[in-house]
Structure formats: structure tokens, C-alpha cells
N, C-alpha and C positions, 0 to 999 in steps of 0.2 A: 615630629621634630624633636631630637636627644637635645638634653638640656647640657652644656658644659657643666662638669663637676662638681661641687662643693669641695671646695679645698681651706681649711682653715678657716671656716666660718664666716666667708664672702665668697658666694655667690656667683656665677659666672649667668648672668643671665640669656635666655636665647636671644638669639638677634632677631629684633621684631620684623625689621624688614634690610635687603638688600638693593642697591642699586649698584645698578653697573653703568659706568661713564663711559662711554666710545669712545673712540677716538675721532677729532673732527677737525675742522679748518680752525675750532677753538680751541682743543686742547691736543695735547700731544699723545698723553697714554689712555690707553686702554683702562681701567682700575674701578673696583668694587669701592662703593658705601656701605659700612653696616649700622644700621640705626639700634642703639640695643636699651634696654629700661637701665635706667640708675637703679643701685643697689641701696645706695643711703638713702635715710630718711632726712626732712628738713630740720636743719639744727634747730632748736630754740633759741628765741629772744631772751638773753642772759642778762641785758642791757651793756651799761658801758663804763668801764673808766674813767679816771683822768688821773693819767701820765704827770706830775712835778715836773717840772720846768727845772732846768739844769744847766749847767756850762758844758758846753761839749770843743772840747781842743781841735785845732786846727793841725789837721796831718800835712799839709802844702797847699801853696798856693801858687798858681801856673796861668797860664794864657789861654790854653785849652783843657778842657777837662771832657775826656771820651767815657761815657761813660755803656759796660757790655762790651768784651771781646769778641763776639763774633765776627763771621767775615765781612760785615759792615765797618764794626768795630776797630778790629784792626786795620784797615785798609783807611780806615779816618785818620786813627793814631798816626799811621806811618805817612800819610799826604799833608797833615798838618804841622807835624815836623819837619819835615822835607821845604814845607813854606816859610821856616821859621818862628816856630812857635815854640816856648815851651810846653810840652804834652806829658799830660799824665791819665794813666791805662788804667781803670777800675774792672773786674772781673771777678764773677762772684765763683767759679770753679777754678781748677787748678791746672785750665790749659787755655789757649787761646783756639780759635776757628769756629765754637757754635757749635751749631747742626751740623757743619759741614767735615768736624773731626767728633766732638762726643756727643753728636745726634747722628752721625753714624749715614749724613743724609752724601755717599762718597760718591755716589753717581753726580757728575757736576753737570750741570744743565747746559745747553746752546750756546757756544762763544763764539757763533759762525751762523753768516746769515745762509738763507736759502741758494746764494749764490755760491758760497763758499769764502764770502771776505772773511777776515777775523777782524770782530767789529767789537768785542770785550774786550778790553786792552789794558792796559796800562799796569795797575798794581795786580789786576788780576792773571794778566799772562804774566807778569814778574813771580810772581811765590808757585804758579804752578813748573816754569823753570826751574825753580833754584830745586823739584825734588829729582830724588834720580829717578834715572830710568825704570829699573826696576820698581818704584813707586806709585807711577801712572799709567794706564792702559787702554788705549784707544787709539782710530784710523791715523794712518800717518800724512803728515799736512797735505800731502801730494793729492790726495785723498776726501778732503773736504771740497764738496760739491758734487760732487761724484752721483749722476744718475746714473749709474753702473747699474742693473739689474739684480746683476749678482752680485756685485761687494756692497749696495743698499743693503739685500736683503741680508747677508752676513752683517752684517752691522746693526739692522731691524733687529737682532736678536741679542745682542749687545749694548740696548741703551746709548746709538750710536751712530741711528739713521731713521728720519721720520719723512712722513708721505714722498720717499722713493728717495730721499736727498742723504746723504752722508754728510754728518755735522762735526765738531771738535763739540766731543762732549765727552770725556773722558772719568773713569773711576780712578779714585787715589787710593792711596793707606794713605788713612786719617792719623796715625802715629807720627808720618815724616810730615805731614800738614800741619799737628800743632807742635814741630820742631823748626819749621819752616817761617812760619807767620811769630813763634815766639822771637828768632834770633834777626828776624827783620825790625822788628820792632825796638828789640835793643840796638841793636844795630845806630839807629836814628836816635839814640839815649831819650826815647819817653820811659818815663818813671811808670813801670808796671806795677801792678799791686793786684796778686792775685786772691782767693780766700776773701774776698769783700763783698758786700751784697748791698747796694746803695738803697737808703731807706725813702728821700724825701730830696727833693730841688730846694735849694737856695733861691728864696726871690724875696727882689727888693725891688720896690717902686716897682712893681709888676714885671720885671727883668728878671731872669735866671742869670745866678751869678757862684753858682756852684752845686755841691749836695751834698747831705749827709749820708753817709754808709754805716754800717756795722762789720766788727770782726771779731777773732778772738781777744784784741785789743779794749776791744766797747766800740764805744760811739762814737765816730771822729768827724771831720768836717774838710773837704777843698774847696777851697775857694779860687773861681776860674771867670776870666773875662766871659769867656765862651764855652756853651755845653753843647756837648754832641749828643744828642738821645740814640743809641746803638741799640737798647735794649728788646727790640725785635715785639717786645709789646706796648709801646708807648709809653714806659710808665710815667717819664720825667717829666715829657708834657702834659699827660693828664691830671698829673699831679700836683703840676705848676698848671694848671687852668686852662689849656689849651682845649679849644673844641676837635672833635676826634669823631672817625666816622664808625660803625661794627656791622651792617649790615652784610649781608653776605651772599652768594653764587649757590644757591642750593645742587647746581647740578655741576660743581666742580669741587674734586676734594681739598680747596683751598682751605674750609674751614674744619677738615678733620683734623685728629689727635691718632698717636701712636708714639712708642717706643718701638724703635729699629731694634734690628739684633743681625748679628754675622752665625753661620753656622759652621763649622769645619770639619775635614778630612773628605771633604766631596770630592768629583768630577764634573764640575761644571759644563766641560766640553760632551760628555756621556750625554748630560741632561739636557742642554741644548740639541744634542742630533735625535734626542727623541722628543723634544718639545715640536724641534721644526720636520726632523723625517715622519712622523706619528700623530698625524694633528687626530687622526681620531678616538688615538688614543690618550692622547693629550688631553682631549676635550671630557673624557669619560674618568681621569685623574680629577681634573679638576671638579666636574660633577659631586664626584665620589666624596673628594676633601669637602665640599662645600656642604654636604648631606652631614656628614659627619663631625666637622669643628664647626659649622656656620659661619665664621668668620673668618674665612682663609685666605691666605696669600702664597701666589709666585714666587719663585726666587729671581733676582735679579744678579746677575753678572757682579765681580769686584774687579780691585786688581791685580787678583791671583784666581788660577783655576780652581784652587782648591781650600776657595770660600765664598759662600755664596750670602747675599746681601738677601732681607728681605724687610721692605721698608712698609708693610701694614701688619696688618690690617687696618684699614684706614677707619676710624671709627669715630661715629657722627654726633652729635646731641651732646657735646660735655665743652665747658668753657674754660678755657686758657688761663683765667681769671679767678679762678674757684678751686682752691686747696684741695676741698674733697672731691672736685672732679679730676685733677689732676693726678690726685693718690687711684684713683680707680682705674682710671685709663692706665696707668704704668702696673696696676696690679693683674689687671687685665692680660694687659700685652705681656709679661711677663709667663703667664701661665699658658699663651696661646704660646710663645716660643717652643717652651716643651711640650705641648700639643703636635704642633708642627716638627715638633724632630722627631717623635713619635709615628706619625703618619707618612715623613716623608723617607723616612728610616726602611719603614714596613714596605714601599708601594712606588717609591720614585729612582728612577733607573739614575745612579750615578751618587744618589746618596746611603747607601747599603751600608758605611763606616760615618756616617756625618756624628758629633757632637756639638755639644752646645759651647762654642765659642766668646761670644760676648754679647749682652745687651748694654745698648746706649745708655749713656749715664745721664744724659739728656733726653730729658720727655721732646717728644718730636711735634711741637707747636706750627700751626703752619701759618694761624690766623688769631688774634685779637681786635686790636685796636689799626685804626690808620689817622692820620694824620687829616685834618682839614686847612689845608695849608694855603698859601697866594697862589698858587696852581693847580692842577692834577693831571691825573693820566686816565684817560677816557676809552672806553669800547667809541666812539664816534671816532676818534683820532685814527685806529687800526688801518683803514684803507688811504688814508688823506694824504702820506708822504711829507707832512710840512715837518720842516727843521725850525723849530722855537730858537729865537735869539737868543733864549738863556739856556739854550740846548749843556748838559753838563756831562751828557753819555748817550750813548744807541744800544739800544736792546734790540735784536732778532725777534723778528713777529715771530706766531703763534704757528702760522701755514703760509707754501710761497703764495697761496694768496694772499698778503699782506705786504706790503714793503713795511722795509723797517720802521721804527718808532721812538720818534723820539723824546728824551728823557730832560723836564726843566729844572733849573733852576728855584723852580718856583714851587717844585714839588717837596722840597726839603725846608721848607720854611713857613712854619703856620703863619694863622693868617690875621693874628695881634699878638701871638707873644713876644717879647723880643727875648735876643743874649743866648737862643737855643736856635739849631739846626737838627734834624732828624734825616735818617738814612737808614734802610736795611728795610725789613716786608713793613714796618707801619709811614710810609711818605705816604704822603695823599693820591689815591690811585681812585678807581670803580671797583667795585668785587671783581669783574669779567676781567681788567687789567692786574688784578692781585696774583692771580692766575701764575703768573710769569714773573713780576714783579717781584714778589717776594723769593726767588730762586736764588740761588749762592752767587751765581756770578753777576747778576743784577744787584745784588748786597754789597758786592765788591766795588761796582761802579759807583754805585750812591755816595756807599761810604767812602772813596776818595773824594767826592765831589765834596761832601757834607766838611770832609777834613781842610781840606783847601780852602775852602769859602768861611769857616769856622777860624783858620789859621788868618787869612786877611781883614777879618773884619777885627780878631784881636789885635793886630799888628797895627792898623790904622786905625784903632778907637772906634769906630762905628761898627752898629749894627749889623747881625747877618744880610737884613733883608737889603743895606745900604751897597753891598760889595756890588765892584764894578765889574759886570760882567765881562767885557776885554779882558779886563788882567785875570777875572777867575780862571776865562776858558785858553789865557796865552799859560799858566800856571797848569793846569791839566793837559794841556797838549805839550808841556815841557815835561811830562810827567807821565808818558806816553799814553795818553786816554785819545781814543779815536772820537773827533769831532767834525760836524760839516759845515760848511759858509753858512753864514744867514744869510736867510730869508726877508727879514724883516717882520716875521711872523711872532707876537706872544703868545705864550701860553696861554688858553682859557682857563677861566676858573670852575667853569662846570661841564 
């Protein structure tokens, strides 16, 4: 087995071992593990500091404080404004949407159950309206549900049809997404503040009552009735003391890392008829690439033909949470990119003129922390059908064996801290349910939910965990989020 290069005096190490995930009634894609050795060695014990104590100035102080623009982020911002709140946007880059504009992650997951309902609604079918046409690419609504043999299988090779079904799962350009989610947001005049990077929660009497950030300014401070943790890695609750789960799904790449990249000047359509006319050739490509980079990746469909997405290698054993794994993993994927243009330049029908186009400016996190909250979302719930009374959204299962699943109230709200709500992949879930959970348009749900319920408990002086669920879910279904009657059923907590 050929070792990746030595480029610059790090290392590309071989991949020790590969796993390949099927596809199953649990997961949806097909996708390689590569488990491969750390390059660095363990830092030394330097000891420690101590930081002076200081006065740090107050930048505003508002009603809600969101804090992470991604598409949790945003979609809190804009739901909790819309309730009434003053809202202010903290974002430590210099766009809005995440992963799902500069993590490059454009492929949008299931907004459509196995039946063909469109059951992601509200703020999330709103911002994918407002791009134009030219922006988004995928089956037309007529289209969803569609056991069609052959418009499935056209679609199976699209990112756009899973176990025979035709779904609304659509690619964007991530450019008109964070033009899109930026001018909604003002729109509803929250005070955006991009360039900031929040260092630490505000708590008092064991309440989260704002946090501090850093920027080119220094050190500033907001102080907010209520906090939205957006940050897609828990930080604000872990930080404010909230207990948190990390345990993980070894056989789903929920807990890999990578940097996406676009390629361009391809044929997408070229590659696709020999991906699906040529599986044995196909199959003898992909052999080929795997013998030779070890850690190879597909190309996935955009929304142009003439750029092709390619969202791994999905790569195992490094933590979300750890500076120098995070430098490795993007030094990594960086190198495997021009690997990959390299090989598929030389060897892949349709990319004969491909360049290197863009790599995500965003490390491609999928997993850290989750939340341990008054509720959770469980693998035992998947078959069961029940609607939670503090039902705040519906996610589409995994496979139509599944009926839908529903999404609590109780999942965004740990499970003693107060003054803070959490939404986007760290709500309190199982690994088996992070799966899905943490996908963009489930981000979207949360976080209107997280903003709404965030926006009324400021509004009425009480607690997140105190809002009244009627008004949360008459306030979300004003706000077009699809919800079902209760039940009478609560959420469990394990």
C-alpha cells in the first residue's frame, strides 16, 4: 500500500483501515470511513496561566442573544424576531448558513417524507424560495413521492431519490444561500455582528444571561435575557455547565471530519452516464482510486453541471474539539483535493478539463457534543409514530420503513440549566438519531423552534423550560412550521 506524499514536512499517513457504510433502512448513503494515524505528537504539559481580571465593555444588550450563524442560527435569529424580540446575530465568519453555504455541505437533505408530504416547512422552505431558480436543482414538487422506477433511479444518481422514493432534497449555490439567509435576517432588523468569535457564557445565579466574544475590537460583552446555543458544538452549554452527551455510532459517518471542495469545468452529465451506464467500469475506477489515494471520494451532483461537489473523504479518529486535530484534518483534505483532481483529470470520463475550484472555508464537523436536555430523540421512538405534545417539528425517518418522527420541545432545553435553549446537530438526540438530526434542514427546524420558544420566554420573564407550549406551537404554525394534533404523549427522557 503507497503512502500519500510528504508534502511540506507533514505527512499524509496511510489509511490504516476503511469501512464502507451501506446503505440500509438506517442510513441513506452508501459512504467510506477512513481511519488513518495522527501525525502529531502529544503536546506537552506547559502548565498554565492566569489571565488579570479586567473590565470588558458591553457591546448591547437585547432580549435574545443567538449566538452561531448557521442554519440553526439563523432560522432562530429570524423566528425570534418575528415573536418579538429584540435579537442580536453573533458569527464568528463572514457569512451566514454554516456548513450549508461555507462547509460546502449544498446537497440539502429530505424535506419530504417517504410519502411525498413536505413536512420541513416553515423558515426552511421560506429561504429556499426566496433563491432563484437558477440556484437550486432538484425533482419538481409534482415529483416527490414518486415510485417511478425510472425517474427514482434518475434521481438515485442525483442525491435526490433513496430506497425507490423521490424526495425534495435539492443542491443550491451556497453564494445565493448566504445572500439569502444574510438579507432575511436583516430584514427582521436583528443586529448582526459578523467577525466575532464568542469566548465564554454569561451566568449568573447559574442562569445564562449573555457571553463574551472577541474581535478586532477586543473583548466585548452582550447581555441577553435569553441565549440560543447555535454553535453546532455545544460550546455555550458546556461552558455554562450544562451536562452533554459525546458517545457515538461507530458505523455511521455522523462522527467523521472533512473539508468539502467544488471542482470545476466538468460534465457532470458525462460522468453520471458512465457512473450509471458502466457499473463495471465504474466499480474498477473506484477500486483503482482507492488502491492509489486510500482515501477516496465520489463526486456528488451541484447545482450546475459543471461542478461537481465532493463532500469526503470522510475521515475517522480526530475531534472536533482539538485544535491540532482540526489543523490536520483540513491539511489533509486539502491535499487529498489536489490528489483527487489529479486522478480524476487522468481517469474519469467527463472530467478531462476539471480544476480546482473551491475548498470550504469551513472544516466539515458533523459531530461533538449533544446536549442532555428534558427530552431526547431516541432509535426506540423510529417505529412508534407518537406526536409528543411539545412536538416543535417533523423530521422524515431514515427509510419508509419508519413513519415520521417527532421532534420535542424538550430536546432543546437541557436538563438544569436555565436562560439558554440549544438547536442545530448538538439537541439531545441517541448517536443512531444524530444520523439525521444533525442534517441542515433538521437545523432549520430546531432553530426556529429554539428562536420562538427563546423569543417568548424573554418576552414573558420566564424561563425557556416554563413557555407554554400552545402558544409555542400556535407561534410556529403561524410561522408556517408543519405540526400534528396531540396526542397526549410526552417526550421521554431516555
Amino acid at each position: 500500500m503507497a503512502c500519500l506524499p510528504d508534502w511540506a514536512g507533514f505527512p499524509i499517513r496511510e489509511v490504516s483501515s476503511v469501512k464502507t457504510v451501506e446503505r440500509s433502512d438506517e442510513r441513506i448513503l452508501s459512504s467510506d470511513i477512513f481511519e488513518g494515524e495522527r501525525t502529531r505528537t502529544e503536546r506537552p504539559n506547559l502548565g498554565s496561566l492566569r489571565e488579570p481580571a479586567r473590565e470588558v465593555p458591553v457591546y448591547r444588550d437585547c432580549d435574545v442573544l443567538v449566538v452561531g450563524g448557521g442554519p440553526s442560527g439563523t432560522a432562530a435569529a429570524v423566528a425570534a424576531a418575528r415573536s418579538g424580540a429584540d435579537v442580536v446575530l453573533l458569527e464568528r465568519y463572514n457569512h451566514l448558513g454554516g456548513l450549508s453555504t461555507g462547509g460546502l455541505v449544498i446537497w440539502i437533505d429530505r424535506m419530504t417524507d417517504w410519502t411525498g408530504q413536505h413536512v420541513i416547512r416553515g423558515f426552511a422552505e421560506e429561504i429556499l424560495d426566496r433563491l432563484p431558480a437558477d440556484a437550486v436543482a432538484g425533482p419538481a414538487r409534482e415529483e416527490w413521492g414518486s415510485r417511478d422506477p425510472a425517474r427514482a433511479a434518475h434521481w438515485s444518481h442525483r442525491t435526490a431519490a433513496y430506497h425507490g422514493v423521490v424526495t425534495w432534497s435539492p443542491t443550491i449555490d451556497p453564494e445565493r444561500l448566504k445572500l439569502a439567509s444574510q438579507e432575511v435576517v436583516l430584514e427582521e432588523k436583528v443586529r448582526l455582528v459578523f467577525h466575532s468569535w464568542v469566548a465564554m457564557p454569561l451566568v449568573e445565579d447559574g442562569k445564562v444571561r449573555g457571553a463574551i466574544f472577541e474581535s478586532k475590537a477586543g473583548r466585548q460583552a452582550v447581555r441577553a435575557k435569553v441565549v440560543v446555543d447555535a454553535t453546532g458544538d455545544g460550546d455555550m452549554f458546556a461552558r455554562a455547565g450544562a451536562a452533554y452527551e459525546s458517545d457515538i455510532e461507530a458505523a455511521d459517518i455522523h462522527h467523521c471530519m472533512n473539508t468539502a471542495w467544488l471542482l470545476g469545468g466538468v460534465d457532470m452529465e458525462r460522468w453520471l452516464e458512465f457512473k450509471a451506464g458502466q457499473p463495471a467500469q465504474f466499480t474498477e475506477f473506484m477500486a483503482r482510486g482507492r488502491e492509489q489515494l486510500r482515501a477516496f471520494e465520489r463526486p456528488f451532483v451541484s447545482w450546475r453541471n459543471d461542478i461537481a461537489l465532493f463532500m469526503g473523504p470522510r475521515q475517522s479518529g480526530f475531534s472536533a474539539l482539538d485544535v491540532d486535530d482540526q489543523t490536520e484534518v483540513e491539511i489533509r483534505s486539502h491535499r487529498l483535493m489536489a490528489l483527487h483532481l489529479e486522478y480524476y483529470r487522468a481517469n474519469a470520463p467527463g472530467f478531462e478539463n476539471a480544476y480546482l475550484f473551491l475548498s470550504a472555508p469551513q472544516l466539515g464537523v458533523r459531530h461533538a457534543r449533544r446536549l442532555s436536555g428534558v427530552a431526547r430523540i431516541t432509535r426506540s421512538q423510529w417505529p412508534t409514530a407518537q406526536v409528543f405534545d411539545d412536538e416543535v417539528g417533523v423530521t422524515p425517518s431514515v427509510s419508509p420503513k419508519f413513519p415520521n418522527i417527532s421532534i420535542p420541545y424538550g430536546s432543546l432545553v437541557p436538563a438544569t440549566l436555565d436562560g439558554l435553549v440549544a438547536c442545530g446537530r448538538h439537541i439531545a438526540c441517541d448517536p443512531n438519531s444524530h444520523g439525521f438530526m444533525r442534517e441542515i434542514p433538521q437545523c432549520w427546524i430546531t432553530g426556529q423552534a429554539a428562536g420562538a420558544g427563546a423569543a417568548l420566554a424573554a418576552n414573558r420573564g420566564i424561563e425557556p423550560r416554563a413557555v407554554d407550549m400552545t402558544e409555542l406551537q400556535s407561534v410556529l404554525i403561524g410561522q408556517g412550521v408543519y405540526l400534528r394534533p396531540r396526542t397526549g404523549k410526552i417526550a421521554a427522557t431516555a
